[in-house]
N, C-alpha and C positions, 0 to 999 in steps of 0.2 A: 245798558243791560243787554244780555245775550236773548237773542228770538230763539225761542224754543216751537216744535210744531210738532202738530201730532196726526194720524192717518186719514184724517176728516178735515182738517186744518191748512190753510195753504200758507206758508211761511210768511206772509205779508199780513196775515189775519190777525197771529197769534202773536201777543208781545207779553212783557213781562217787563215792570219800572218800576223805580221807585213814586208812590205815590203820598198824597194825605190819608190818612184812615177816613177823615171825619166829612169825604165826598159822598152828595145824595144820593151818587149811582151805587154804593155800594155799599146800601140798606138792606137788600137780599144776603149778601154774604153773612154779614153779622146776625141778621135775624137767622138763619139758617146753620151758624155755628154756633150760636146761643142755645138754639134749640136741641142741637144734636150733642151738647156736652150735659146737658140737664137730662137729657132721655133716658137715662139709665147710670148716671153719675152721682152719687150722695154727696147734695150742696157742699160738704166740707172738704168732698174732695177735688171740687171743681177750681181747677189753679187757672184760669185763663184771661189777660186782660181786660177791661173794661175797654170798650173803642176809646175813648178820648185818652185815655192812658197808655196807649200806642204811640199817640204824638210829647215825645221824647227824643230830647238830642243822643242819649242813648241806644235810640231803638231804629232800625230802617224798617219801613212798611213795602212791601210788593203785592201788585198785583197784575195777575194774571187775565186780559184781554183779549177777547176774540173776536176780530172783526170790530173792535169797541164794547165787546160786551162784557162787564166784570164777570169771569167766570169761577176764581181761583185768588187767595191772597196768602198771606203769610208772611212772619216779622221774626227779625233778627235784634237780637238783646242783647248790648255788651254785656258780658257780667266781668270781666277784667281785659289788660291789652293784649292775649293770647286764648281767650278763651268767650263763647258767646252761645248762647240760648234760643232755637225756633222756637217760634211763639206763634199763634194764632193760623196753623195753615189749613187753610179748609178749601175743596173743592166742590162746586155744586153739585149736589146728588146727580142731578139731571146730565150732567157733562163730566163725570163717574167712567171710567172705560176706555180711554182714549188715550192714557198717558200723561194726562194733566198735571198729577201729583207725583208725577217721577218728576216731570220738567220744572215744577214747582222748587222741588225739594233743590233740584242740579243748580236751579237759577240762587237760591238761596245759600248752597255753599260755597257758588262760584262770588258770591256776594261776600262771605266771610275769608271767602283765602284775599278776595282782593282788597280789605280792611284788613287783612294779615292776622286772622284768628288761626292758630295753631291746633284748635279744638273744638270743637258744637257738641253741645247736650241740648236733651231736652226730655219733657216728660211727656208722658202721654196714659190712655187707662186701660187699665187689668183685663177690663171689660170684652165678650164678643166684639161686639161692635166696632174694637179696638185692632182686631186681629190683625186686617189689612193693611191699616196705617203702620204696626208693631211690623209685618211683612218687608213692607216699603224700606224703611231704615233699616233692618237687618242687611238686605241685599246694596244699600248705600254704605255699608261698610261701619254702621253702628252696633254696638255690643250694649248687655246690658251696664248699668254702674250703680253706685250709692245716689241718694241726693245728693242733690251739690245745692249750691247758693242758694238760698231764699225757703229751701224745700228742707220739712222732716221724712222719718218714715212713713210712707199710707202704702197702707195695705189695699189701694185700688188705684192707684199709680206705679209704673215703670217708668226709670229714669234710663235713659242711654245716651252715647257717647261716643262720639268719634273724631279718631286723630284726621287732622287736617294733612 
């Protein structure tokens, strides 16, 4: 996978692999992305994996490393062989500001063009809280779109999409 580094980061620090989800070091990520999609999400509209439901021949898991220290993850979902779904990308509050979740996102579509996906969607929420992340993928060259696979209309989710 490509090293990605960011202005605090010496390019030997910061890595970015394919990994398991279901590693002890990366109990903070998930409790920390569990807790930030319930913080202001109505349970019904909360779409995001369970960890163990991550480990799918279907699905690549990545995470993002610093120095060794899980900082950053995020997971790639076929949904057909042109087209696939980010799933679960969270960056530590605390390591927030650096870049992390551009290179997150860059490592994750350099991930899908090299499995030959033609296209990435994904959803994400309506919510403030959402702004930044909604920021993110615009400037990665995501537009809004309907649901796609698996998803109805909610009125507290945006679905985008972008050509590969």
């Amino acid at each position: 996978m490509t090293q990605h580094e960011s202005k605090t980061t010496s390019p030997d620090a910061l890595k970015i692999a394919p990994e398991s989800p279901l590693a002890a070091d990366l109990d903070l990520l998930f409790q920390r992305h569990t807790q930030d999609m319930h913080a202001d999400t109505p349970p019904e509209s909360i779409h995001m994996l369970d960890r163990s439901d991550l480990v799918a021949p279907d699905i690549g898991f990545f995470v993002m490393r610093d120095a060794g220290r899980p900082v950053a993850m995020g997971a790639l979902k076929r949904i057909d062989a042109t087209h696939a779904e980010i799933k679960s990308m969270h960056v530590l509050a605390e390591d927030r500001g650096r870049g992390l979740s551009r290179a997150m996102l860059t490592a994750l579509l350099d991930a899908a063009r090299d499995r030959g996906y033609r296209r990435v969607s994904l959803e994400t929420g309506i919510q403030p809280t959402f702004i930044a992340a909604r920021a993110l993928y615009q400037r990665a060259g995501f537009v809004e779109c309907g649901p796609f696979q698996g998803y109805g209309p909610d009125p507290n989710s945006v679905f985008m999409t972008c050509e590969l």
